[in-house]
N, C-alpha and C positions, 0 to 999 in steps of 0.2 A: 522522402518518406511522406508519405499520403496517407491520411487521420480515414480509417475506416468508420460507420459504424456497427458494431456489433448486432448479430442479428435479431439475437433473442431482446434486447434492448427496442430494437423496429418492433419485431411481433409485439414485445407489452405494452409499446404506446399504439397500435393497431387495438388490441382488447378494449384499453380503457377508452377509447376513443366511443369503441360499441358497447361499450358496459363500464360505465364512468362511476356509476354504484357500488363498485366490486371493491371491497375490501374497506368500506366506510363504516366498518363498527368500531365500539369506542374500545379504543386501544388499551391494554392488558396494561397492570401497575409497575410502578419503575422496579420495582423489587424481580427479581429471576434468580432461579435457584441454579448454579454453576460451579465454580471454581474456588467460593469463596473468596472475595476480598479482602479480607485480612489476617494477617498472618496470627497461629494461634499460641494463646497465651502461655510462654515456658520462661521456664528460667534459665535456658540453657538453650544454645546457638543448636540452630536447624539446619540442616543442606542437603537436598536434592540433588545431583548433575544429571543436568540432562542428558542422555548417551544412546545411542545409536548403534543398535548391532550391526557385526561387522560386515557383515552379508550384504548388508545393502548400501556398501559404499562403494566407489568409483575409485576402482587401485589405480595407487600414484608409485608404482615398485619404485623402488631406488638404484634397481640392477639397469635400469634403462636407460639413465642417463636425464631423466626429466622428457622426453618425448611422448609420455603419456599425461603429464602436464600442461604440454604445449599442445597435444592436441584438444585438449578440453578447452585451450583459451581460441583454439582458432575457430571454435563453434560460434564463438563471442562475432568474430567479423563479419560473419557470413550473412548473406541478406536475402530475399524473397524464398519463392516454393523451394525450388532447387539446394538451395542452400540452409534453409532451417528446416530439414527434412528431419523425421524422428535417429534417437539412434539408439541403441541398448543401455538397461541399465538408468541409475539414478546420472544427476549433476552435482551429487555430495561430494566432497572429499575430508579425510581430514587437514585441516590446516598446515600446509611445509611452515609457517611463518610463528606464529606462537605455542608457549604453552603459559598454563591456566592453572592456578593452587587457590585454595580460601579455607583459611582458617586447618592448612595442611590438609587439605581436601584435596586433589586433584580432579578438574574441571576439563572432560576433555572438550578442546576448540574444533568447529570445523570449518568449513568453506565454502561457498556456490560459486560459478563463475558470473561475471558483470562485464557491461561492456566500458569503455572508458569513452569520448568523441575525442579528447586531444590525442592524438596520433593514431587516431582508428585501432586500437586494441582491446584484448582483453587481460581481466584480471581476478584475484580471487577475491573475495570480501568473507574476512573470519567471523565466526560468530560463535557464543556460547550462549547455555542457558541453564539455570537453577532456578529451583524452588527455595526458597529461605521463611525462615522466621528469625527476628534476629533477639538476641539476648538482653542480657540486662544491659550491654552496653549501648544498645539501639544504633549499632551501626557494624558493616562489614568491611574485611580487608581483603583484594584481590590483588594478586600477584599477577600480573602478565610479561612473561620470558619471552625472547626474541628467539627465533629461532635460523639457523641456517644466515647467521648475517645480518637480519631484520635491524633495521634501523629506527630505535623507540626515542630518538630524538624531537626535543621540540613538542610534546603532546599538546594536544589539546584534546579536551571533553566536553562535549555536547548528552547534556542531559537536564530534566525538569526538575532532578532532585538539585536545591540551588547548596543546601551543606556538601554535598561530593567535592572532590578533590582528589587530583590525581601527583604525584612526584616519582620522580625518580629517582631512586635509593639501590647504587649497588649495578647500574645497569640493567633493572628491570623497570617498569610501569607500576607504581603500588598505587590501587583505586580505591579510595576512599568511601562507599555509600550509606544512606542513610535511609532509601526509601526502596519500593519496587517502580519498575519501570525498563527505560532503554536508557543505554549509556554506550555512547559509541566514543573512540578513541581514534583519532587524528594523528598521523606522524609530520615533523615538518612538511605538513602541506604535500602530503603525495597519496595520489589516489588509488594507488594498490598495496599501501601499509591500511588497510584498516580491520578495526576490530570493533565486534557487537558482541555487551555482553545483555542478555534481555534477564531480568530479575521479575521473579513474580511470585505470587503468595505462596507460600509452605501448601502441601495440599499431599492427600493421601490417596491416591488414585482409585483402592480398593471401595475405600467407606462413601468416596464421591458417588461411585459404581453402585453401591448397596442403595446408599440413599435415593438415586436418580431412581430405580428400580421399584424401591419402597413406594415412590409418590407419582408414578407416571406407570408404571406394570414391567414384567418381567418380559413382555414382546413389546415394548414402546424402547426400548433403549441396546443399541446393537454396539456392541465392544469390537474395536481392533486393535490387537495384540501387536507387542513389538516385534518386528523384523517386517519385510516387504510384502506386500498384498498387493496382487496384480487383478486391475478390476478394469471392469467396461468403463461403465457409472452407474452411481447410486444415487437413488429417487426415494425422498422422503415421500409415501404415499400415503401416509394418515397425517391426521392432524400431534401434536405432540411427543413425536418422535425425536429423541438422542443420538444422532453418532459421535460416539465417545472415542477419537484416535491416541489410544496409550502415548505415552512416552517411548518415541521409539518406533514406534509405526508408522510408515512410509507405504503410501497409494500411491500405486505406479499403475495410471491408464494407459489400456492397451492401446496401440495402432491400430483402427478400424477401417480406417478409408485413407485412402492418398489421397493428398492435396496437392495437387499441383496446376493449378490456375482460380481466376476469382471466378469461374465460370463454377468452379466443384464446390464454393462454400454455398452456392442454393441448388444447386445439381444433386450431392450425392446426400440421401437423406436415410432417418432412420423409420422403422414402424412405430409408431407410438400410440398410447391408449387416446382415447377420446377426450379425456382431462385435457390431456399433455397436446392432443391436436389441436385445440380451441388455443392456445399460448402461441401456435407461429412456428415453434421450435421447429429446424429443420437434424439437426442432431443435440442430443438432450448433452448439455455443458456435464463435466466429472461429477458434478455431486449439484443435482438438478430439485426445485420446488416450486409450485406453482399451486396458486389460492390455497395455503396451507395457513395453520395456526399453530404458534407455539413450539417452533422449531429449536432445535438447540444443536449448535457443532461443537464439539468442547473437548479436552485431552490438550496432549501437547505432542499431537501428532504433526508428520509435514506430509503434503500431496505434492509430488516430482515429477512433471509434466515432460519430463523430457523425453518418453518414448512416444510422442505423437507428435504429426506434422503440424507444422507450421498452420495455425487457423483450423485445425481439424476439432477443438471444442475449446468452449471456454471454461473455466476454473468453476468452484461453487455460486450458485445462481439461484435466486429467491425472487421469485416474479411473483406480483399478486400476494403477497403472503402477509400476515400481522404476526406480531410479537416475535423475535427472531434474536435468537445471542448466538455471535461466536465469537468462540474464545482462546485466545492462546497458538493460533492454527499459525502453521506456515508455508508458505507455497512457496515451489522452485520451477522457474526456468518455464512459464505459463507458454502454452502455444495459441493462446489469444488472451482476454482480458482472466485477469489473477481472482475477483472476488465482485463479486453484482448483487448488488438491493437494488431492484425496478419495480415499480409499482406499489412498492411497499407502505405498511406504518409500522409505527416502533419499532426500529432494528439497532441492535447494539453491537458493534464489532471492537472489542479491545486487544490489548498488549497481540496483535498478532504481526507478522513482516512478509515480507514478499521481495525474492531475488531473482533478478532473471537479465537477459538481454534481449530477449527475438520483442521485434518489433509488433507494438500491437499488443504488449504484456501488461496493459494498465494496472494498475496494482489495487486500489481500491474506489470501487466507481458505485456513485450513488446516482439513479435517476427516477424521475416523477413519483419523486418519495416524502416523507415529512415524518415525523421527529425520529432521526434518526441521528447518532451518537458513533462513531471514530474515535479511539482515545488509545494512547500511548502503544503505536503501532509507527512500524518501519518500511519504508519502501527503498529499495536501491533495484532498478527496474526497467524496462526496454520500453516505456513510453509516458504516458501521464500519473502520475502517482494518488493524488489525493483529490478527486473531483468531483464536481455536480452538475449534471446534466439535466435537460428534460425533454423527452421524445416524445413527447404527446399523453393525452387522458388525465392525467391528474399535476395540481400544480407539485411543484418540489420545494417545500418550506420547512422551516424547523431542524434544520442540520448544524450539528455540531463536531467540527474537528479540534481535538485539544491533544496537546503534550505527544506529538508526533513528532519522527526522523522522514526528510527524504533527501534521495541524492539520485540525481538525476541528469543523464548524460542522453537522454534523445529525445525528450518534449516539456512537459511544465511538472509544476513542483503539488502546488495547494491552487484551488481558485473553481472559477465556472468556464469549463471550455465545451467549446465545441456548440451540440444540439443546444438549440432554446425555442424549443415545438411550443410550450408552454411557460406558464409564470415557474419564476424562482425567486423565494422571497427569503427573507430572515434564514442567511445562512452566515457562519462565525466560523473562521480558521482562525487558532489561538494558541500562545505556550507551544510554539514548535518550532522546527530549525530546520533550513535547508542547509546543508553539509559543504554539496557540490553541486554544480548544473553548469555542463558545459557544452552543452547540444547549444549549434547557434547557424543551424541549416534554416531557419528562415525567422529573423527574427522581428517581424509582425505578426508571427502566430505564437509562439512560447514565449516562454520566460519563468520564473521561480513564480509570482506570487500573480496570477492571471483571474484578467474577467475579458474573454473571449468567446464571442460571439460568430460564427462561420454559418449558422444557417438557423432559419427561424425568425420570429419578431415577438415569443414572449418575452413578458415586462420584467427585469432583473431589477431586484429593488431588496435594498438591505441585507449588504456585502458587506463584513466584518473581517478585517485581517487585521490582530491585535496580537503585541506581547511575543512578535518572531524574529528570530535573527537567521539571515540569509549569509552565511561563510561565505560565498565564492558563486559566483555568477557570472561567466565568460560573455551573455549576453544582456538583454534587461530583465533586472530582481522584477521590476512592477510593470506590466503592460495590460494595460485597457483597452481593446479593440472592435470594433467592428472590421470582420475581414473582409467582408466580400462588401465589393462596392454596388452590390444589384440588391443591398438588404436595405429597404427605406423603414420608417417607423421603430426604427430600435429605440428601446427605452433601459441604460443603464442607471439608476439612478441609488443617491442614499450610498454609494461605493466607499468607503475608511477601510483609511490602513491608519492604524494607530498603534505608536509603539516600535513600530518596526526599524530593523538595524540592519542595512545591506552595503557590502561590495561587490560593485559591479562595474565591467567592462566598457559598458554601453548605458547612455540615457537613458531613464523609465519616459514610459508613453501612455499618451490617452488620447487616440483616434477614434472618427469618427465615420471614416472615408465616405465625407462629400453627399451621402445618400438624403434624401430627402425626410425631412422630418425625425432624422436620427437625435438623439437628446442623450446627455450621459454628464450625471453627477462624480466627480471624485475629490475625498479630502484626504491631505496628509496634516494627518496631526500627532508632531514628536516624531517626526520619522527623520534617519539619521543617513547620508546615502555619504557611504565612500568617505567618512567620517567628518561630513558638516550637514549640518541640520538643514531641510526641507525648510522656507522660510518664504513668505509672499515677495520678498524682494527676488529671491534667486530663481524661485519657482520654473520660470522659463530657461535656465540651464538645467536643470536638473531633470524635469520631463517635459518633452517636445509633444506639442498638440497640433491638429491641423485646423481646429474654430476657436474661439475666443469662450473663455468660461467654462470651458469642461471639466477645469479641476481646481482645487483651491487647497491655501497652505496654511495651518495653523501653528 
């Protein structure tokens, strides 16, 4: 598997390369008006389920025998044009593996398919989600039933809320929480028992809807209603524009061009205004923006990429833009990278997830951006999940990732991979968990917690990985690379991992491959590998270098 990049990512570092100006005014207040953050004040328990008309799910009949299950998992193995070619229909299904009650609520579960690397397969990964406010007892109780067999042995919970608590009472999952967030549920260590249940503020869709309207106009904010919407893509063309995805609303892009060679991702193109031609874009990504202001994606809608080819657009895309929230969104089954901030300032992406397997589905990619904000969002996903890039024009500084899930079976988890066209500075991954990561197809380029360098010579300097625990890592949790041996002048420096708790299969590393003048800082301090602590004595078992001093143990 070979690390493309993405194209529209190339065109924005082309723009700001010739207009390096673009997008340098002073950034909008931390305050944005959305979704509400807190839940509102009652005396009495709230609940939402989030649900899904029936229309747009991916029947799994029961008269068949499961062969329309199995053919949903065998999309999972399939690899280049030929085989991640579009096909009808969403990648929903509802869950064969649990069901879901709260507070005698019934919560329906559902499913995406994912890929797995140990024994090349695929699998379903269940997920719920509600709105809540919770009661005078400031906490909730969820029921999760086994279904068909499911084996809810052994749980473990991965979540930020540190009161949660999960038991098993009676042969089910009883989940304890206290806050909003993600809380995923682990069975004895098997990666096709899992469950996400996402929890997030009480919110009234309607009064959100009035309000947005009230303070932006009644044509700045475009509603989509539950059940499926089959769209080209949509193009925020003014500045202060809403798309609002109900509860329940699922954008299904159309198939517009076959893909079937790398010759057709700069070959086959679309007509675009003059705005959108100055960006590079050669087909405009599902939900496209460029030098915009005051962007909002919000609802708790999903976009299911599954009726397009392989590479034929990438997911929602905000090039050149200031002040940007999304919120709550979740993307299935991307046919290139899942969600892009390039060239941006202040952009806020929360509680949102991202499922997929086709290679090349990045899940959340930040490049030649700065203060921009990642928080309590999920990837389980067919390549890099939580990353910072820089492709040129502007540095990429002031990034924060906090109280995120990934799990990741075919490239890297959290970190700086790949392009470094330009400086990346004061970036912090924090308060998160890698689940799983079991991709180990070449392990001096991935790994869960990565600063990887493959092309470029800007300055990396003040890399924060604090406060994470790595579950399961079939290769290296920590790898520091310079890949290519023809990169001289690299400058990683100021690199901490602090805090951190990993198992894993394989040595962490910090290379520098031999290049001239390559220079690279790294410390571990409190970091706990394979349950003994990172320590200046052991330092050289525990991560292999190939110069003297590249890393150091506190």
């Amino acid at each position: 598997m070979i690390k493309r990049t993405v194209s529209l990512l190339l065109a924005a570092a082309l723009f700001f390369l010739l207009f390096p100006g673009c997008g340098q005014e002073k950034a909008a207040g931390e305050e944005k008006e959305g979704t509400g953050m807190a839940a509102r004040e009652s005396k009495e328990f709230l609940l939402s389920a989030f649900t899904y008309p029936e229309e747009v799910l991916y029947p799994l009949p029961a008269s068949d025998g499961g062969e329309a299950l199995s053919e949903l998992l065998r999309r999972t193995v399939k690899s280049g044009y030929a085989g991640m070619k579009h096909q009808e229909g969403t990648s929903l299904v509802h869950s064969p593996y649990f069901s879901l009650t709260a507070e005698g609520v019934e919560v329906p579960v559902y499913a995406a398919p994912v890929y797995i690397a140990t024994g090349n397969r695929g699998a379903l990964h269940s997920f719920a989600s509600v709105d809540l406010a919770f009661g005078k007892e400031k906490e909730a109780v969820f029921i999760l039933t086994g279904l068909s067999g499911t084996d809810l042995s052994e749980p473990h919970l991965f979540s930020s809320d540190e009161k949660a608590r999960v038991e098993l009472k009676d042969g089910a999952a009883e989940i304890t929480l206290t806050g909003f967030g993600t809380y995923t549920l682990l069975f004895h260590d098997d990666q096709e028992s899992a469950f996400t249940l996402f929890v997030r503020p009480y919110a009234d869709e309607e009064e959100e809807i009035a309000r947005l309207r009230e303070t932006r106009g009644e044509d700045k904010v475009r509603v989509f209603e539950p059940g499926l919407h089959e769209i080209t893509y949509e193009l925020w063309d003014e500045d202060d524009v809403v798309f609002y995805l109900k509860s329940g609303a699922v954008l299904l892009p159309k198939h517009t061009f076959d893909m079937d060679s790398d010759e057709d991702i700069a070959g086959k193109r679309e007509e675009r205004d003059p705005e959108y031609e100055a960006s590079g874009v050669t087909r405009f990504p599902v939900m496209a923006a460029f030098q915009k202001k005051g962007l909002r994606l919000l609802g708790r809608g999903t976009i299911d990429m599954t009726g397009m080819d392989w590479h034929e657009r990438c997911g929602p895309t905000f090039a050149a833009c200031e002040d940007i929230l999304v919120e709550d969104l979740i993307v299935v089954n991307a046919a290139e990278w899942s969600l892009i901030v390039s060239g941006c300032r202040d952009a806020v992406i929360r509680r949102c997830a991202v499922f997929g397997f086709r290679t090349n589905s990045d899940a959340f990619a930040v490049a030649s951006s700065e203060q921009v904000t990642v928080t309590d969002s999920f990837a389980r996903t067919g390549d890099d999940m939580f990353q910072v890039k820089n492709t040129g024009g502007r540095e990429t500084k002031n990034v924060l990732f906090t109280r995120c899930q990934a799990w990741g079976s075919k490239a890297r988890c959290y970190g700086v991979t790949g392009e470094v066209m330009g400086d990346i500075s004061d970036v912090t991954f924090e308060k998160s968990f890698v689940i799983w990561r079991d991709a180990i197809w070449d392990n001096d380029r991935i790994g869960s917690l990565v600063v990887i360098r493959e092309t470029g010579t800007g300055k990396i300097e003040n890399i924060l990985f604090r406060d994470i625990e790595v579950w399961y890592d079939a290769g290296r949790a920590v790898n520091c690379v310079v890949y290519s041996p023809e990169i001289a002048g690299s400058e990683a420096l100021g690199v901490v991992f602090e805090n951190v708790t990993y198992w894993a299969k394989m040595e962490s590393q910090c290379m520098i491959n031999a290049g001239e003048g390559n220079r690279m800082d790294v410390l571990f301090k409190n970091v706990t590998a394979n349950g003994e602590r990172i320590t200046p004595e052991n330092l050289a078992k525990k991560v292999l270098s190939d110069a003297p001093g590249l890393c150091r143990a506190e």
